[in-house]
N, C-alpha and C positions, 0 to 999 in steps of 0.2 A: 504494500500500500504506500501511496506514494507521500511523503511527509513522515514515515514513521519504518524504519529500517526494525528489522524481529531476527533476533538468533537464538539460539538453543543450543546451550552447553552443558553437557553436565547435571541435568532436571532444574536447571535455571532457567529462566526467557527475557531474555534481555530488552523491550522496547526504548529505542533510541530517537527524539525527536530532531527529525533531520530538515527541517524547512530553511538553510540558510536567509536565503531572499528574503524572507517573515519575520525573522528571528524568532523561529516556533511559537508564530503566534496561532490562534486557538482556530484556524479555520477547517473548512469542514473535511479534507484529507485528513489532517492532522485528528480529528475528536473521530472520526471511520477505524483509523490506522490501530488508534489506541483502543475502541471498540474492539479491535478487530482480536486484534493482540493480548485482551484479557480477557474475550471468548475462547481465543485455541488457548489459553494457560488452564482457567477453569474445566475446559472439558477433555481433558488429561490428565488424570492421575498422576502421571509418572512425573509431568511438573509439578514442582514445591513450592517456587520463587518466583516472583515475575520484577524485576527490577529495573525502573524508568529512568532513562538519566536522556541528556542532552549532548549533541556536538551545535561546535563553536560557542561563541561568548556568550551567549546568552540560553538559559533553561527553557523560559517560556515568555512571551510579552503579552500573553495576554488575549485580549478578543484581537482576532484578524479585520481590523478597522475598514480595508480596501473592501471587502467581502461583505462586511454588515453594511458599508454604507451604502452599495451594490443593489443589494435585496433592502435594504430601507425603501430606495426608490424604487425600485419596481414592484413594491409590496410583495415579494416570498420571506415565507417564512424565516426565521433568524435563528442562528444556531445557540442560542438561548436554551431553550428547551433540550438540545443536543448532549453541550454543559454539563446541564444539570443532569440528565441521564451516564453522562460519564462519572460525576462524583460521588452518584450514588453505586454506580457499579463496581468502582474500587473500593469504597467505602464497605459493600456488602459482597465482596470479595472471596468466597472461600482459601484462594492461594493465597497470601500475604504479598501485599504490594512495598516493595522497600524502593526509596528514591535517592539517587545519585545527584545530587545537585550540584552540576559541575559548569553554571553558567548564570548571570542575574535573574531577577525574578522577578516580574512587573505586571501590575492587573490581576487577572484572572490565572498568569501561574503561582498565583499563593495562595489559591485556589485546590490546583491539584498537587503543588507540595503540601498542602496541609491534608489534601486525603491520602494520602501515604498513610502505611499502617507505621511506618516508622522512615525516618527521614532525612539523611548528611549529606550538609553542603560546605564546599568549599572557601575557608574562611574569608577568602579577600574577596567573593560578590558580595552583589546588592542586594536587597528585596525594596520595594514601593508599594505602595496599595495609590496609585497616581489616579484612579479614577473620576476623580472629580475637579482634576485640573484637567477633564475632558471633556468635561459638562454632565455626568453617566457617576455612577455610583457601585461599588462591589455587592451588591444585594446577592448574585448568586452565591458567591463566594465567601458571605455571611453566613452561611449553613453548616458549613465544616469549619470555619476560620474561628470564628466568638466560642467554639466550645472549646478551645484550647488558650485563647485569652484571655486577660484581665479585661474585666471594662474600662478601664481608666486608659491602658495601654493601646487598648483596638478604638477606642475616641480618636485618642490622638494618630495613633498609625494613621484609619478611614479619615480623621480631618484634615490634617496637611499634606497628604499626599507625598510625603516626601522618601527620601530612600532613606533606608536604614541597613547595617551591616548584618551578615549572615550570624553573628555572636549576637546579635539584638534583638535577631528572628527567632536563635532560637530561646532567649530567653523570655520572649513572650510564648512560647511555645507550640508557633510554624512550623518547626521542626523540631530533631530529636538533639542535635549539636550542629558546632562550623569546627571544622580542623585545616589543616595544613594544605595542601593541595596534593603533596605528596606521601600524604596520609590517607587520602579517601577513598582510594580502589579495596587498602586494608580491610581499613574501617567498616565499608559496604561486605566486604567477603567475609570478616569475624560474622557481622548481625545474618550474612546468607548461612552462613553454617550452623550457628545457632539455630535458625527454623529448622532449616532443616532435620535436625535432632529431635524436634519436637514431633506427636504424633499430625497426623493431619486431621484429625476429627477434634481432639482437644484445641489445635491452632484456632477452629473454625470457632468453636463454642468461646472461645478464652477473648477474639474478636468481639463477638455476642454481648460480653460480659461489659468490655469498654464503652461501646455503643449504647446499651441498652439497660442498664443499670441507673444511669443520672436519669433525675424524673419519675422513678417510683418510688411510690412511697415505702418508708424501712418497712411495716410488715410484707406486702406487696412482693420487694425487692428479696428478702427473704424466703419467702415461698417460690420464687420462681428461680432461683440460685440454689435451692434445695432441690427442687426439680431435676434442673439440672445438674446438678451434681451427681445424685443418685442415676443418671441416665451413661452419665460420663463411665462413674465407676464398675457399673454392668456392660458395659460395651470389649466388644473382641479387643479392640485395641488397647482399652485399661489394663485388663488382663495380659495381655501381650507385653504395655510395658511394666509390670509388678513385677511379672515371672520374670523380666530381663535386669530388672534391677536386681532380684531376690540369687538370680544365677550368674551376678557380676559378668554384663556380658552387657553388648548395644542391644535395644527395641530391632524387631524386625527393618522397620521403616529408616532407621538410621543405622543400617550397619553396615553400609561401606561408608562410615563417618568416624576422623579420626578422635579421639577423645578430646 
């Protein structure tokens, strides 16, 4: 798909946003490609990992402006809605989405850095939330972004538009950290080994938990965490990893994984 380069190594899948010309901004190649990309992860088992990172300087910039303002005028529909199916689809993800953020991040890519299930960028870019020095507002990107930040913090971010450093992103918590540049292929490959060690049913449910836990109420939240739990623990795969713990050995699922 054209905008968005896919490899498979090793039960990883790599989706790469490759729109130079755009500076991977969010048009409709680009949101198909990534469709595309964490439809063939999800409906393969033998993938574990789907990790999104960028070439060239820039991650993502955002809504593809040429594009919207295109179908503005002609009245077609707008990849708004598109968006918004892509955030939630990472978001409700069974594979774990880990992001490589190896390029600035502007508009609506702070966006799908913050649907990441987890998320390292390279300390020396940006992040902006510039929205409204365009006359337009991050409302989509409000959905995923405010559940990880302070209100006081995402005010000011969404009100000045202004850029801030990937240390400042993640301490509003955008992401997961900002490292070295010559630190982050690491960095990205420890957090991919790590899942991968994990089973893949507990990954999915232990998702569930982040998601879906804020907003009920404690008794509520308790009986549906009890639930699952007891579902967890009767499942092949709990079983599976007891006995491999109990017989100092790797889980089925990670056992060509080194310790």
């Amino acid at each position: 798909m054209g905008g968005v380069k896919v490899a498979l190594a090793d039960r990883v899948l790599t989706a790469t946003l490759a729109d130079h010309e755009n500076r991977n901004a969010l048009g409709a190649e680009i949101l198909a490609g990534l469709k595309t990309a964490l439809e063939r992860a999800n409906a393969d088992p033998e993938i574990r990992v789907v990790v999104l990172t960028n070439e060239g300087s820039t991650f993502c910039a955002g809504a593809n402006l040429k594009e919207q303002s295109a179908r503005n005028e002609s009245g077609e529909s707008t990849a708004i809605s598109d968006f918004a199916e892509l955030l939630t689809a990472i978001q409700c993800s069974p594979t774990p989405v880990v992001g490589r953020i190896d390029g600035h991040v502007v508009g609506g890519g702070n966006g799908l850095a913050a649907a990441c299930d987890i998320a390292i960028a390279r300390e020396d870019v940006k992040f902006g939330f510039t929205e409204v020095r365009l006359g337009v507002t991050p409302a989509i990107i409000s959905v995923v972004c405010l559940p990880k930040m302070r209100r006081g913090e995402a005010m000011e971010a969404f009100l000045r538009g202004n850029r801030f450093s990937a240390a400042k992103a993640a301490e509003y918590g955008l992401i997961s950290r900002a490292l070295p540049g010559d630190e982050l292929d690491a960095a990205v490959m420890e957090v991919v080994g790590d899942l991968r060690k994990g089973g893949p049913e507990a990954l999915v449910i232990a998702k569930r938990l982040v998601y879906e836990i804020e907003g009920r109420e404690p008794q509520e939240a308790f009986e549906w965490a009890t639930q699952l739990s007891a579902e967890c623990f009767a499942s092949d795969e709990a079983r599976e990893g007891m006995r491999a713990f109990i017989e100092k050995r790797g889980a089925s699922w990670a056992a060509s994984e080194e310790d």
